[in-house]
C-alpha positions as CSV (number, residue, x, y, z in Angstrom):
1,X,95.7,6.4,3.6
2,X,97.5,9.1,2.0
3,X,101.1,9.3,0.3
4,X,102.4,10.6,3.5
5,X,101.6,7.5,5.1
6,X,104.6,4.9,5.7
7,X,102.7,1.8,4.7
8,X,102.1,3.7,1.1
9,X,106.1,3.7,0.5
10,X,106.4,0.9,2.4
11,X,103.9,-1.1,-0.3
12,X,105.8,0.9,-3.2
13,X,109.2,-0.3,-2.1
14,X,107.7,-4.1,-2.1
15,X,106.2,-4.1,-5.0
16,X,109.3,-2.3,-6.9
17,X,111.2,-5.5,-5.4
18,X,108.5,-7.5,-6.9
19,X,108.8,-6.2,-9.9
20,X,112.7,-6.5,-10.3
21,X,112.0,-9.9,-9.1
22,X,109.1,-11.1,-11.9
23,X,111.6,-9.7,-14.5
24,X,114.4,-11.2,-13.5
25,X,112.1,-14.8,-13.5
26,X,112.2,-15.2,-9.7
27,X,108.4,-15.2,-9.5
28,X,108.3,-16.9,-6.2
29,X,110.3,-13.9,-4.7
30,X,108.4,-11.2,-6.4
31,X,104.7,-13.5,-5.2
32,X,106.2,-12.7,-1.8
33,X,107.1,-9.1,-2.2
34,X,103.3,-8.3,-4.1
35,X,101.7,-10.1,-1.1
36,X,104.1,-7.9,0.9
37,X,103.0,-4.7,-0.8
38,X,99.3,-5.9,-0.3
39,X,99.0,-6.6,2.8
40,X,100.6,-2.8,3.9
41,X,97.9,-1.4,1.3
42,X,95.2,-4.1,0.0
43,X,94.1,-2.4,-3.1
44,X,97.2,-1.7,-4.2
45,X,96.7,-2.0,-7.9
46,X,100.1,-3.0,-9.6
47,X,100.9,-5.0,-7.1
48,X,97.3,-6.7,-7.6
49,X,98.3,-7.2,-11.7
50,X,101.5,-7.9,-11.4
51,X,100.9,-10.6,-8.6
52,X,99.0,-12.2,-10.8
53,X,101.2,-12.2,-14.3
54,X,103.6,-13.8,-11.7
55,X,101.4,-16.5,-10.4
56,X,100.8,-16.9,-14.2
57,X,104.2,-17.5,-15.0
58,X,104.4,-20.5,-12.4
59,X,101.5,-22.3,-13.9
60,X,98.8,-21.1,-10.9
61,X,96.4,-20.2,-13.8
62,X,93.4,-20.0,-11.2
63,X,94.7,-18.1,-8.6
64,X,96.5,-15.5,-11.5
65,X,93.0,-15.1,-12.7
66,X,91.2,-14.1,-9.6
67,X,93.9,-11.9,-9.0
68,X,93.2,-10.1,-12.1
69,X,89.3,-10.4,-11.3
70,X,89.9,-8.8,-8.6
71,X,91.9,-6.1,-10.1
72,X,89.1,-5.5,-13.0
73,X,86.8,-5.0,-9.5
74,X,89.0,-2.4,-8.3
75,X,89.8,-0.3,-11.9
76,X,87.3,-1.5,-14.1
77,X,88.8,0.3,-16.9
78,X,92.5,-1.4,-16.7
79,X,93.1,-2.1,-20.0
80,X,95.7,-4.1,-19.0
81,X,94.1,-6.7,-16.7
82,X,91.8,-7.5,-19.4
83,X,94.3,-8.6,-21.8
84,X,95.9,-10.2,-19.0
85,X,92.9,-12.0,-18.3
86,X,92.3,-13.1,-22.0
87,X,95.8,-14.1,-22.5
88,X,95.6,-16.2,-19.1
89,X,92.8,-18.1,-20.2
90,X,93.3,-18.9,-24.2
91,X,97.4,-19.6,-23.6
92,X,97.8,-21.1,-20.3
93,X,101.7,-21.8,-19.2
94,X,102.7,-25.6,-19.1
């Protein structure tokens, strides 16, 4: 799947909704528009990560942190999932 392909900016578009979404605090909307993003391309990174900081924010501790095992699979050097992951685990929401 290259960057020519329409799913690609398809996914982008999605997860740039998500994103606007997770910021604004509408994580149910921006869950919807990551799934969205990964379903057009399932390794989609960011949309992997940011998924789960927004499943994270809604309390759904377990299912934010396979998300973000998942994304440590695919880029094992994220930086940024791993202090997800730590953060997820010593400071739970609720």
């Amino acid at each position: 799947m290259g960057l020519a392909d329409p799913r690609v900016e398809r996914a982008e578009k999605a997860a740039e909704r998500g994103e606007e979404h997770r910021l604004a605090g509408r994580h149910e909307a921006a869950v919807e528009e990551f799934t969205r993003a990964l379903d057009l391309v399932p390794g989609h990174g960011y949309a992997l990560g940011s998924r789960g900081q927004a499943l994270n924010s809604m309390g759904h501790v377990e299912a934010a942190l396979a998300g973000a095992e998942l994304v440590r699979t695919v880029f094992p050097l994220g930086a940024r999932t791993m202090v997800d992951v730590a953060e997820t685990r010593e400071d739970p929401p609720g």
